[in-house]
C-alpha positions as CSV (number, residue, x, y, z in Angstrom):
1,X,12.6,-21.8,-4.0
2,X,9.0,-21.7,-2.0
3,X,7.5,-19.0,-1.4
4,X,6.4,-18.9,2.1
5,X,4.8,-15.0,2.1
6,X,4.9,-12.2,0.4
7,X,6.3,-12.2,-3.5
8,X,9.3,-11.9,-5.6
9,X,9.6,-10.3,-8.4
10,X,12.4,-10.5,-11.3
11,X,15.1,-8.0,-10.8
12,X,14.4,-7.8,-7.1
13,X,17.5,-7.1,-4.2
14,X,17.9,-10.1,-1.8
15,X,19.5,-9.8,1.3
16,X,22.9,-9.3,0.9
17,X,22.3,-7.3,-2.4
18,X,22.0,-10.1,-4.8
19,X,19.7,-9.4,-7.8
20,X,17.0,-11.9,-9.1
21,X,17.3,-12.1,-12.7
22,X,14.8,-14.2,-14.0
23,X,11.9,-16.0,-12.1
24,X,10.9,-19.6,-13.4
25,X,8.5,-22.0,-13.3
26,X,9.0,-25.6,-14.7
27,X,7.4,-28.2,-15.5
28,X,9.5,-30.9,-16.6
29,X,12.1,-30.2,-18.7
30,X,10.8,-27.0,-20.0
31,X,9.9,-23.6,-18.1
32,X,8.0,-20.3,-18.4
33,X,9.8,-17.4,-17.4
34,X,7.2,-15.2,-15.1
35,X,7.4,-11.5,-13.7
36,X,6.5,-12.5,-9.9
37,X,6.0,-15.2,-8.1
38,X,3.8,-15.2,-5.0
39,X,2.8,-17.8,-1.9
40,X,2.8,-21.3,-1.8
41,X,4.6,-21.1,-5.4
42,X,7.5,-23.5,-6.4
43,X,10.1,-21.8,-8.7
44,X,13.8,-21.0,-9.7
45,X,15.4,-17.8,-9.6
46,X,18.9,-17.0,-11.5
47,X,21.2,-14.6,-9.8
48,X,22.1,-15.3,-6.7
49,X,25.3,-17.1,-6.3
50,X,25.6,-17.4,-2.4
51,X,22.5,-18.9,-1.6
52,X,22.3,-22.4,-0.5
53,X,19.1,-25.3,0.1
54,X,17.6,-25.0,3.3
55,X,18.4,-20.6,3.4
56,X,16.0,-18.5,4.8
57,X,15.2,-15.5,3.1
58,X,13.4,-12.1,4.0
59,X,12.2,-12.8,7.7
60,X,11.6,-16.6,7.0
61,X,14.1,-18.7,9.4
62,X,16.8,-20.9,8.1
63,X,15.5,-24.6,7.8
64,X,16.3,-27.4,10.0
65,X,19.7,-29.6,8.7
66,X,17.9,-32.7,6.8
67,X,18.5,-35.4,8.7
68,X,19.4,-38.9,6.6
69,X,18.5,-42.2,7.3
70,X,18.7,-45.7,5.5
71,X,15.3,-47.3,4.2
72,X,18.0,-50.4,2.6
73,X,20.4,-52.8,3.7
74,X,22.0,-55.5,2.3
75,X,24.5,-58.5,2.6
76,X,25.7,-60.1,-0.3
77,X,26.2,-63.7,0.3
78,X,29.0,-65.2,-2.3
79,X,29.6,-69.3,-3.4
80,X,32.3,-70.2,-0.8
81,X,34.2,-70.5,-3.8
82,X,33.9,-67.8,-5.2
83,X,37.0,-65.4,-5.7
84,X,36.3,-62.6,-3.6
85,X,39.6,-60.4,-4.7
């Protein structure tokens, strides 16, 4: 989650009265559990169960639908020979 404004705190109501449990902040493979977490900060929440990537929150808009491209293509180019089945 990013925090765009404002804060959350553990234990805090989200819209649609899901509960934040725990707040955390990783770093790798391990994480510090804080209290609050304010702008610009990267974290994880537990709790909520029908959030989804991409969700606005509080009176932050929804984000755009990522949009996928290829950076490879290939061809693979067999012996004529070769048993392709």
């Amino acid at each position: 989650m990013k925090i765009t404004g404002g804060s959350i705190k553990a234990k805090m109501l989200l819209p649609g009265e899901e509960k934040v449990n725990q707040i955390r902040l990783y770093s790798g493979e391990k994480f510090e559990a804080v209290n609050e977490a304010g702008p610009g900060c990267i974290c994880a929440v537990t709790g909520p169960v029908r959030t989804f990537a991409g969700q606005g929150l509080g009176c932050q808009a929804a984000s755009m639908d990522p949009v996928l491209e290829p950076v490879l293509t290939y061809e693979m180019k067999l012996p004529w020979d070769c048993d392709k089945g």
